[in-house]
C-alpha positions in Angstrom: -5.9 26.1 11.8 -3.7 23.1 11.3 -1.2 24.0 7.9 -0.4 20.7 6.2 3.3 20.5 4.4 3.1 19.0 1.0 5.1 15.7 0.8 6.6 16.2 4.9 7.6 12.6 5.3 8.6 10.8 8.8 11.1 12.6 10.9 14.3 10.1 11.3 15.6 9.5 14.9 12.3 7.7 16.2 12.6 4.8 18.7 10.2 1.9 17.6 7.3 1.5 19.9 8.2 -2.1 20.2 4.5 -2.9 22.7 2.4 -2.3 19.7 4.1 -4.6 17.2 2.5 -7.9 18.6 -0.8 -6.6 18.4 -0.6 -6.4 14.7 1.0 -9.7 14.0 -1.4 -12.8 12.7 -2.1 -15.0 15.7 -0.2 -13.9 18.6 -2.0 -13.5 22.5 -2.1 -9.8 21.7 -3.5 -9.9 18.4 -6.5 -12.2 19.8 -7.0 -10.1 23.2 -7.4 -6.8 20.9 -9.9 -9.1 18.3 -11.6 -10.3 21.8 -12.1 -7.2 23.6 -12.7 -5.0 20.2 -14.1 -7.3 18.0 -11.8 -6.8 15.0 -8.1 -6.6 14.5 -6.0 -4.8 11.8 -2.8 -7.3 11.1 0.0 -7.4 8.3 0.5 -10.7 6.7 3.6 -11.6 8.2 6.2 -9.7 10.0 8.3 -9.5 6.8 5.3 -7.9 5.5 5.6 -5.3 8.7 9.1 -4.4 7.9 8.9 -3.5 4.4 5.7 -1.4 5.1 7.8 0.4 7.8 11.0 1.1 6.1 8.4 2.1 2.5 6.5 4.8 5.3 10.0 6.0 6.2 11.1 6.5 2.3 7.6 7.7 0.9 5.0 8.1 3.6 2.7 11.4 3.6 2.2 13.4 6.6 -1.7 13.3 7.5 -2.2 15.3 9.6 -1.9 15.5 13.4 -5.1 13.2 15.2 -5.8 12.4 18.4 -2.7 14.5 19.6 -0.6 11.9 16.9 1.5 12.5 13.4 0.4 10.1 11.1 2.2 9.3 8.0 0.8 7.3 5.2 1.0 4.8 2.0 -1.3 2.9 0.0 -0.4 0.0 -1.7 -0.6 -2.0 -4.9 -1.1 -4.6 -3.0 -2.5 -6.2 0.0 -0.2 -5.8 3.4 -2.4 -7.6 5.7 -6.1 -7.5 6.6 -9.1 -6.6 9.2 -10.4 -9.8 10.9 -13.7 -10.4 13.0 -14.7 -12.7 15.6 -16.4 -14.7 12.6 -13.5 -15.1 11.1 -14.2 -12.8 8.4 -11.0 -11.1 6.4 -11.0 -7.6 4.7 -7.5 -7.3 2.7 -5.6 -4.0 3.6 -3.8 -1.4 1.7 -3.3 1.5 3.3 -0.7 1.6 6.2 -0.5 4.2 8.5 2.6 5.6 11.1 1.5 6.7 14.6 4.2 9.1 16.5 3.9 9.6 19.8 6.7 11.1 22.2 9.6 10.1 19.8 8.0 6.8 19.1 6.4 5.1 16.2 4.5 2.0 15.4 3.1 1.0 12.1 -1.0 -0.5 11.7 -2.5 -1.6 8.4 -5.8 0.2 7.7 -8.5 0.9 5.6 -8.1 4.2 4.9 -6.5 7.2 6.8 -7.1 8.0 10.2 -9.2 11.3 9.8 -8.5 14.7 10.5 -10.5 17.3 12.0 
């Protein structure tokens, strides 16, 4: 059984996953290969948008668990920090931002809601 720490934030010392980061940017070849081949694709508004999220995650984020074989950390916000977007066109703001660590690296995604644990 999995024992979840109460407010366990983000360990420091992380190297940024830096091949992840275009994926989640508004408009760039890998945000529109991942819409392409998946059909949606989570982006933050702007890459100012990206860092504040990140260094807000590292201050308050709220270990969720372990999923997939990855921590996640998370934060919702007041406000919206970037948004799902279909082949349509369509846009669903986001609020909730998630950290994915894996093997001393991190990247940050705008999502729905939390990835789930089981």
């Amino acid at each position: 059984m999995q024992e979840v720490e109460e407010n366990r934030r983000p360990p420091r010392g992380l190297k940024l996953a830096e091949k992840h980061i275009q994926k989640h940017l508004p408009d760039t070849p890998q945000m529109l290969k991942l819409l392409k081949e998946d059909g949606k694709a989570h982006v933050f508004n702007d890459s100012e948008t990206l860092l504040k999220v990140t260094k807000d995650l590292f201050a308050n984020g709220e270990f969720i668990g372990v999923v997939g074989g990855h921590e996640r950390y998370g934060m919702q916000f007041d406000f919206a920090i970037g948004y799902r977007i279909d082949l349509v066109g369509n846009r669903l703001p986001l609020y909730f931002a998630e950290m994915k660590i894996s093997k001393g690296e991190y990247h940050v995604i705008p999502r729905t809601k939390p990835s789930k644990v089981v």
